[in-house]
BAPAZA-701579 format. One line per field, with one value per atom (N, C-alpha, C, O): atom name; x, y, z; residue number from 0; residue in three letters. Coordinates in nm, 3 decimals. Example, Ala and Ser with C-alpha at 12.3 -4.5 7.8 and 13.67 -1.06 7.14 Angstrom:
BEGIN
atom: c(N CA C O N CA C O);
X: c(1.319 1.230 1.320 1.424 1.285 1.367 1.290 1.341);
Y: c(-0.569 -0.450 -0.330 -0.332 -0.225 -0.106 0.003 0.114);
Z: c(0.780 0.780 0.780 0.846 0.708 0.714 0.787 0.804);
nr: c(0 0 0 0 1 1 1 1);
rest: c(ALA ALA ALA ALA SER SER SER SER);
***
This chain:
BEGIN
atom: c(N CA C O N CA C O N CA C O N CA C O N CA C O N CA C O N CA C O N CA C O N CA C O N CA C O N CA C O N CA C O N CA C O N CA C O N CA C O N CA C O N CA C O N CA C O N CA C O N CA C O N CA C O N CA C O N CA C O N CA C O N CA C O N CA C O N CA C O N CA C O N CA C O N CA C O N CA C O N CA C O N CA C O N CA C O N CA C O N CA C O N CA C O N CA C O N CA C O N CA C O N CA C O N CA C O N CA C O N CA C O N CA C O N CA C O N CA C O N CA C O N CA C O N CA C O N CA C O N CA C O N CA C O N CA C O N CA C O N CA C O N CA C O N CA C O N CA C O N CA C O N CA C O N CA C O N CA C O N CA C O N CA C O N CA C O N CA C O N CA C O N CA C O N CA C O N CA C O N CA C O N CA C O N CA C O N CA C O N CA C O N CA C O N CA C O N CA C O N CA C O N CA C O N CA C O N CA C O N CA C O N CA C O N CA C O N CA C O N CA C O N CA C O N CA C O N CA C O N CA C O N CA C O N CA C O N CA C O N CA C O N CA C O N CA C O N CA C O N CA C O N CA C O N CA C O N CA C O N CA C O N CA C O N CA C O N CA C O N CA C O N CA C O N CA C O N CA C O N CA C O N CA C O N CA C O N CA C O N CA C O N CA C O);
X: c(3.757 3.664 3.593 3.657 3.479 3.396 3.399 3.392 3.408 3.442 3.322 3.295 3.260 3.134 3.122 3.089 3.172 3.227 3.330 3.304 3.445 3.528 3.492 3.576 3.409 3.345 3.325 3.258 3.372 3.352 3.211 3.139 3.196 3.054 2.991 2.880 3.092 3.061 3.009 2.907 3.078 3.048 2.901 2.846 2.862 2.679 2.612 2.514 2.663 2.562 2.583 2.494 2.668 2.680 2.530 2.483 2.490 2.411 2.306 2.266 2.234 2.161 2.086 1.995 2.128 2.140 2.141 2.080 2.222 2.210 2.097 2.048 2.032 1.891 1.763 1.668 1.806 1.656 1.644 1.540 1.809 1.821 1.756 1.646 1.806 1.788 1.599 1.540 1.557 1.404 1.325 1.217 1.337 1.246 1.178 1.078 1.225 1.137 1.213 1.327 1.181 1.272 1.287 1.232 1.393 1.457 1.438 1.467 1.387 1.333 1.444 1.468 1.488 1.590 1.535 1.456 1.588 1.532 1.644 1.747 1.655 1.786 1.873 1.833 1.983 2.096 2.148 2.169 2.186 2.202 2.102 2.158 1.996 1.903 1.919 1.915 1.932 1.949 2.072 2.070 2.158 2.280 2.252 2.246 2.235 2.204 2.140 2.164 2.066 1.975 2.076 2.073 2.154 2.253 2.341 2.382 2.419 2.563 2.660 2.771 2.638 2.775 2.673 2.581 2.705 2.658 2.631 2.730 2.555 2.493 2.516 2.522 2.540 2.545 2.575 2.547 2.675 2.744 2.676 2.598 2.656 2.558 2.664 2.756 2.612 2.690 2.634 2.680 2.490 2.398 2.323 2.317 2.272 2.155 2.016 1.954 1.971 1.807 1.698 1.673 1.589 1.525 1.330 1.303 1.278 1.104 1.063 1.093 0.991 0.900 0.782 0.724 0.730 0.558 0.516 0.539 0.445 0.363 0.238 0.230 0.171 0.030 0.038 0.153 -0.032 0.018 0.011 0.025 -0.007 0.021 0.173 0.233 0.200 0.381 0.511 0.507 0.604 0.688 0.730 0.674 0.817 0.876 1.028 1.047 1.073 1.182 1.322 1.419 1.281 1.392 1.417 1.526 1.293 1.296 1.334 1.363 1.353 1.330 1.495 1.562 1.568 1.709 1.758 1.848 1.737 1.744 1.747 1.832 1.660 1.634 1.732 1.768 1.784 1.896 2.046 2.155 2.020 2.183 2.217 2.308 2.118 2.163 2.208 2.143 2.264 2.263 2.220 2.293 2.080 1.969 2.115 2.233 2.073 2.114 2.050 1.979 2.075 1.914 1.750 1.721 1.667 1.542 1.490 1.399 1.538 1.488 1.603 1.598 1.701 1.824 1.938 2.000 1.959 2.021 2.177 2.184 2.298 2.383 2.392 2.367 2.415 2.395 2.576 2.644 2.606 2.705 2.688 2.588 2.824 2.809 2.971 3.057 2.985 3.154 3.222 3.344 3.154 3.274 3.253 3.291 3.191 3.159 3.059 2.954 3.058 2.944 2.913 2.993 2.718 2.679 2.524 2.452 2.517 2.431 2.276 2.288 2.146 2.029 1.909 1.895 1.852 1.788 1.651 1.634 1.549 1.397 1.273 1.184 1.292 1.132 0.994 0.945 0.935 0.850 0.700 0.642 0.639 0.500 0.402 0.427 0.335 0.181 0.047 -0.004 -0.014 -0.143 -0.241 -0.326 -0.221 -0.254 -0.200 -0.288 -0.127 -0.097 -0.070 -0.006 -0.137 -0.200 -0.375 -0.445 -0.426 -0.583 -0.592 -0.691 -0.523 -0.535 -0.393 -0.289 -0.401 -0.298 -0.261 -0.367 -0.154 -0.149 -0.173 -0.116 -0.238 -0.301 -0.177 -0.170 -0.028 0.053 0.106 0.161 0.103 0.125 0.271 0.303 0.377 0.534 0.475 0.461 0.444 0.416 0.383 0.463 0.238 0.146 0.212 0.155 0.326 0.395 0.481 0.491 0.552 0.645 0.548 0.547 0.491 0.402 0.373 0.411 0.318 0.261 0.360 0.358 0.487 0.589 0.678 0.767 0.619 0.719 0.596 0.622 0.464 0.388 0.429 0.382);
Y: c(10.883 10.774 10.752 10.764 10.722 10.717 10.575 10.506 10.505 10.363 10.380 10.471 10.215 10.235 10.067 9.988 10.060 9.941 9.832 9.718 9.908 9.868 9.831 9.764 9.847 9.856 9.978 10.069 9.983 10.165 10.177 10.089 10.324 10.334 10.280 10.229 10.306 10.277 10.167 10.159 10.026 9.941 9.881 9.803 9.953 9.979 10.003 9.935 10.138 10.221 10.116 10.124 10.053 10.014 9.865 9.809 9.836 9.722 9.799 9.741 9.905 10.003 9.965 9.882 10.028 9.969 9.863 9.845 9.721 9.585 9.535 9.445 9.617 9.544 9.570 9.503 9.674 9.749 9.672 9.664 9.610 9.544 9.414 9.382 9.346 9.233 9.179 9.079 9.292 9.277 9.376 9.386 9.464 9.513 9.620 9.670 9.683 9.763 9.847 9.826 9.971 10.061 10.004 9.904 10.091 10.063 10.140 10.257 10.106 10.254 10.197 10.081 10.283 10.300 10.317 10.399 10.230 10.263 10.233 10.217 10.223 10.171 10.270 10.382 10.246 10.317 10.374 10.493 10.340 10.405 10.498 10.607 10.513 10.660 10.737 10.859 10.698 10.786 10.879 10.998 10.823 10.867 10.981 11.092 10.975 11.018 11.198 11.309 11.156 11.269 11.378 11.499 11.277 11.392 11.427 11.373 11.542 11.586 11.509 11.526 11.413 11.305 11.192 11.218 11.086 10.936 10.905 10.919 10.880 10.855 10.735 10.723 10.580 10.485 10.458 10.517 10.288 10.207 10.134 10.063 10.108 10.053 9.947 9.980 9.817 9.750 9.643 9.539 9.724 9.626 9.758 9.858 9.741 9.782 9.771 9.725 9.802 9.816 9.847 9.966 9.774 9.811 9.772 9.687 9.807 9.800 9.739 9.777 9.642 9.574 9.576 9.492 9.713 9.683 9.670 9.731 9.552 9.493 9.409 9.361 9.405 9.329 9.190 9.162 9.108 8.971 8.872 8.756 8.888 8.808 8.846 8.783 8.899 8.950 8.883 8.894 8.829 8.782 8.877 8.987 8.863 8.958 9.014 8.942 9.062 9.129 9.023 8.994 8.986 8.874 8.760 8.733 8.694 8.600 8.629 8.525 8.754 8.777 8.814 8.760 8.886 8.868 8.757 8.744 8.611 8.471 8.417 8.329 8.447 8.359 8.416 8.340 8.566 8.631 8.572 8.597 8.500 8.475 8.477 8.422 8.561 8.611 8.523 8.420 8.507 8.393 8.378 8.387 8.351 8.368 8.430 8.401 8.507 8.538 8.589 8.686 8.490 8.575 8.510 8.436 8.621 8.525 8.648 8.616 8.755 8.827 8.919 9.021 8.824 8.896 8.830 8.731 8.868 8.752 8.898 9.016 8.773 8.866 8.902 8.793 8.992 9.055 9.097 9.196 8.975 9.072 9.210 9.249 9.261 9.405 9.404 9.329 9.487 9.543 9.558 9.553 9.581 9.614 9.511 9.549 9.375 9.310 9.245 9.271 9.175 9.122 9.225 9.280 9.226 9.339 9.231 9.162 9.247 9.239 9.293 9.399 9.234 9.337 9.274 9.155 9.346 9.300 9.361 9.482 9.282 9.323 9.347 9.269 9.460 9.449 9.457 9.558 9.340 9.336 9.383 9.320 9.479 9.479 9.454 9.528 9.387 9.384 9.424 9.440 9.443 9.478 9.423 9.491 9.303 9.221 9.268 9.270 9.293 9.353 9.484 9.510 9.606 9.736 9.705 9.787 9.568 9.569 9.535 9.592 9.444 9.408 9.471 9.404 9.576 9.595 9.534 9.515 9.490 9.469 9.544 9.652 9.504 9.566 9.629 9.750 9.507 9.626 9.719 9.714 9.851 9.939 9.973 10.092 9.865 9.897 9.814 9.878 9.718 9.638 9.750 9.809 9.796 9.879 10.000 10.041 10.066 10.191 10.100 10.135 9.993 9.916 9.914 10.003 9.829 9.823 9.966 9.989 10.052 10.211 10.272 10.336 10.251 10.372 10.284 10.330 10.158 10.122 10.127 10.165 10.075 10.109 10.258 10.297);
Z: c(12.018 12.002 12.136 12.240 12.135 12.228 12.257 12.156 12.378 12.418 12.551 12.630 12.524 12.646 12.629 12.541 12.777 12.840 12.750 12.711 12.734 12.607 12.497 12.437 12.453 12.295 12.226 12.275 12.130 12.088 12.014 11.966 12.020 12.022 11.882 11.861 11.797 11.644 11.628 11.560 11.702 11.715 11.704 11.627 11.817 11.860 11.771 11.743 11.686 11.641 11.480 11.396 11.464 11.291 11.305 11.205 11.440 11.415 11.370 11.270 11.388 11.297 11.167 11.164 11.069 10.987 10.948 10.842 11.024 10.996 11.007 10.938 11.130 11.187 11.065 11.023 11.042 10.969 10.808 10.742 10.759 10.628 10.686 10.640 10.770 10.802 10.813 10.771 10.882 10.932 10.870 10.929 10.758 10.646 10.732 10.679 10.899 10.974 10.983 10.942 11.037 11.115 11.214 11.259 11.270 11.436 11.510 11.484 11.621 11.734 11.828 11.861 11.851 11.996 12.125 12.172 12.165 12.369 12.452 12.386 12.549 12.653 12.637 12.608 12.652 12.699 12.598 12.625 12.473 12.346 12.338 12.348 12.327 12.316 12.456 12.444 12.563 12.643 12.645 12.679 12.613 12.562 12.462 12.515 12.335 12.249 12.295 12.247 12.392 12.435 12.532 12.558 12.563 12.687 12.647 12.544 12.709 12.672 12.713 12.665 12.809 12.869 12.937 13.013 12.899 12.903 13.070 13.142 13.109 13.276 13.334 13.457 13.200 13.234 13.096 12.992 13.139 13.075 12.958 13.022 12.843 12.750 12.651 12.576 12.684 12.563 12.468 12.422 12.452 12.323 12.291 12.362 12.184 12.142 12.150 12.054 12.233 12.250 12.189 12.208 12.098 12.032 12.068 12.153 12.033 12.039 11.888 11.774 11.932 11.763 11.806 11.875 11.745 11.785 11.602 11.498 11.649 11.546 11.606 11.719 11.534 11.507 11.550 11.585 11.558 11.611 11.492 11.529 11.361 11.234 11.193 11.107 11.227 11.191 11.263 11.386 11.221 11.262 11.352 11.343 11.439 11.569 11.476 11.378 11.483 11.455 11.480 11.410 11.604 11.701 11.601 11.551 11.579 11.468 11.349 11.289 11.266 11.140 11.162 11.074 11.251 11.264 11.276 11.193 11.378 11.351 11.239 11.227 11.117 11.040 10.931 10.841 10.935 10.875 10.925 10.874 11.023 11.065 11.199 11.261 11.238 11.359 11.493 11.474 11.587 11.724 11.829 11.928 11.838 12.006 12.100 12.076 12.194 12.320 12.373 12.348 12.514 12.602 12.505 12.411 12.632 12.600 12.482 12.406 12.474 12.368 12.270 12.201 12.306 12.226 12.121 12.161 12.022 11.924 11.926 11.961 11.854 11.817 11.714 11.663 11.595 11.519 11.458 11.483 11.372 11.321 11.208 11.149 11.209 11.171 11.132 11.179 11.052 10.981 11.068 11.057 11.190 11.293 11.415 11.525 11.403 11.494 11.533 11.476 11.607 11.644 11.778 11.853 11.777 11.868 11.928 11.856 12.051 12.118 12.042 11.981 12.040 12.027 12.119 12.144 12.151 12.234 12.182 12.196 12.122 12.114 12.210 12.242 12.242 12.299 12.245 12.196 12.259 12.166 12.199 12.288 12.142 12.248 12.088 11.993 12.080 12.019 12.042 12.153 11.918 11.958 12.061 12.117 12.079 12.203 12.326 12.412 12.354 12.473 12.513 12.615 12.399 12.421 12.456 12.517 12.403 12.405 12.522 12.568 12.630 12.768 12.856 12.857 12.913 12.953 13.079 13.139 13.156 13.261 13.400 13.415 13.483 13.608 13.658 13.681 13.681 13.721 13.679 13.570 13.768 13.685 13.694 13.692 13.708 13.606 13.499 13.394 13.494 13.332 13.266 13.193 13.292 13.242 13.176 13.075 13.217 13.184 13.118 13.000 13.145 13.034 12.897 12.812 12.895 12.764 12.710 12.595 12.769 12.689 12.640 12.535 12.742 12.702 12.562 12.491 12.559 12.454 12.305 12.191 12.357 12.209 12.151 12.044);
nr: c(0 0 0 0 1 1 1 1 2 2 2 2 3 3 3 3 4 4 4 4 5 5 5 5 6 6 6 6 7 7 7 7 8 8 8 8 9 9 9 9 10 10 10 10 11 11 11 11 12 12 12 12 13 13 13 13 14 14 14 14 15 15 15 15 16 16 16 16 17 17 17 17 18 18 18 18 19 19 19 19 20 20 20 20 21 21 21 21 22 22 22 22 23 23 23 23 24 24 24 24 25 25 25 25 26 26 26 26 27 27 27 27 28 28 28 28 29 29 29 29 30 30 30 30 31 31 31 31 32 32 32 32 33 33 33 33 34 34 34 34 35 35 35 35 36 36 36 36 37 37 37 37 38 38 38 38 39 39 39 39 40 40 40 40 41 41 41 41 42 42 42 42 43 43 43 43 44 44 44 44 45 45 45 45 46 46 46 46 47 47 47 47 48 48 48 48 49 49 49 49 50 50 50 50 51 51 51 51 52 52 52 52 53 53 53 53 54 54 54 54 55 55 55 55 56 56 56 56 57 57 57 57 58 58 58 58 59 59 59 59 60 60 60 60 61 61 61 61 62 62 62 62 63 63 63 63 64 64 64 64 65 65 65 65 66 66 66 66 67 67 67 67 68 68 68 68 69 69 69 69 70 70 70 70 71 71 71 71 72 72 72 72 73 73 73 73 74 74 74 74 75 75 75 75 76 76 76 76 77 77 77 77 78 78 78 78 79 79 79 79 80 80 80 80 81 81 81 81 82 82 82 82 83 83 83 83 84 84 84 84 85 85 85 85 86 86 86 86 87 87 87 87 88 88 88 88 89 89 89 89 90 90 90 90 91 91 91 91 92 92 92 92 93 93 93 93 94 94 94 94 95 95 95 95 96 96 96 96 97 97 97 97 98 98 98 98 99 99 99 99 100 100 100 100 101 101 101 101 102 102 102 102 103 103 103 103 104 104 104 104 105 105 105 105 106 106 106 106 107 107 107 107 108 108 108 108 109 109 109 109 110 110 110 110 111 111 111 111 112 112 112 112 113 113 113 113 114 114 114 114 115 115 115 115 116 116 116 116);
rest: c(UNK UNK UNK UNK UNK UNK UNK UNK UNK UNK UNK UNK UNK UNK UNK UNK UNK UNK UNK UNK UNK UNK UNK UNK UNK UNK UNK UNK UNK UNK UNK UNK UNK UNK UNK UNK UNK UNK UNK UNK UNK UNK UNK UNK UNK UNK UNK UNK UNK UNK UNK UNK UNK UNK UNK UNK UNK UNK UNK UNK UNK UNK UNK UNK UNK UNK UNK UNK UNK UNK UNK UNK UNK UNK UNK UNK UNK UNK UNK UNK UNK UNK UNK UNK UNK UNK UNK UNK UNK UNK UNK UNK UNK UNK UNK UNK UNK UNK UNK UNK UNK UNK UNK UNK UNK UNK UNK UNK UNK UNK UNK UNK UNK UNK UNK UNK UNK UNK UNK UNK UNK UNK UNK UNK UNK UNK UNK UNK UNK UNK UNK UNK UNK UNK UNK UNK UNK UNK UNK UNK UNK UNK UNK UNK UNK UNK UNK UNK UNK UNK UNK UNK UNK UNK UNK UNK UNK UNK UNK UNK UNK UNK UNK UNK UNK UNK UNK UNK UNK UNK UNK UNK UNK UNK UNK UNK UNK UNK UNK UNK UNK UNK UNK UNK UNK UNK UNK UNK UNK UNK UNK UNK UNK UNK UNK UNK UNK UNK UNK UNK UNK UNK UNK UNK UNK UNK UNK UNK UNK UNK UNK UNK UNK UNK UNK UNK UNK UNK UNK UNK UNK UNK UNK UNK UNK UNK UNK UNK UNK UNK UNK UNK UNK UNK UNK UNK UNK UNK UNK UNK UNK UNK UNK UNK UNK UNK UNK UNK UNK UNK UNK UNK UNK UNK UNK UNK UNK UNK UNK UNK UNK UNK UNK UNK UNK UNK UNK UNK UNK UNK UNK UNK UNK UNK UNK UNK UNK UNK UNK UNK UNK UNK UNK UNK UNK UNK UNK UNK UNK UNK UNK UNK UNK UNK UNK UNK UNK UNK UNK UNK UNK UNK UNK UNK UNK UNK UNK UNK UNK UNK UNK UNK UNK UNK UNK UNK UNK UNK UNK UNK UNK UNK UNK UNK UNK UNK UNK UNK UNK UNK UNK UNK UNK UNK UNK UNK UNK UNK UNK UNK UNK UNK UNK UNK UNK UNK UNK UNK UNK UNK UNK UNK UNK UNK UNK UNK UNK UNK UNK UNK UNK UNK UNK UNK UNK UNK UNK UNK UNK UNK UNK UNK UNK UNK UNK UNK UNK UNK UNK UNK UNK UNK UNK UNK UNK UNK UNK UNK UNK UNK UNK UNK UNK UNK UNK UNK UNK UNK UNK UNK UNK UNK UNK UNK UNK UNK UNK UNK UNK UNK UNK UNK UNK UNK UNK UNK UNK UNK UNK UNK UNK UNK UNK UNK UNK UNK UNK UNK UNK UNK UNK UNK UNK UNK UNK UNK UNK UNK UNK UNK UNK UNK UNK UNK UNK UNK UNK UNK UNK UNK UNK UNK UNK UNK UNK UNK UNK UNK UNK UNK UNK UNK UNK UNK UNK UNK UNK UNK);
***
């Protein structure tokens, strides 16, 4: 069993699924769980799930639409998310069409926002 920062990985990966029932979207992976994913042995410690909600700006955010399923704010963009095997961290990053039409001058924002649309 794969354990990453005493939580086993299953753990992580079962909010998956929870998220995508919960909020009617797919789930794009970013953070440490997809980087993982990509390597043969894990580089760094991961103990939430990281996700991207790009939508339009008439659309509820994902963050909210897990909230209003149950979910428990944590953090300024992260609710907890139970799951069969637990309660799991998620954390939304949210980018909108509004903020691909004006991008920010700096350019870490600027690569934050692109690399996540």
């Amino acid at each position: 069993m794969i354990v990453l920062a005493g939580r086993p990985m299953t753990q992580i990966v079962s909010a998956i699924p929870v998220v995508a029932e919960q909020t009617g979207r797919p789930v794009v992976l970013v953070g440490g769980l997809a980087v993982m994913c990509r390597l043969t042995a894990p580089y760094r410690v991961t103990t939430d799930l990281d996700t991207v909600d790009r939508r339009t700006g008439e659309e509820d955010s994902q963050l909210q639409l897990l909230v209003a399923a149950g979910a428990v704010p944590s953090g300024p963009v992260g609710a907890l998310v139970s799951t069969p095997w637990g309660e799991v961290k998620v954390d939304v990053l949210g980018v909108t069409d509004a903020d691909i039409a004006t991008l920010p001058d700096d350019p870490n924002d600027r690569l934050h926002v692109q690399s996540h649309a």
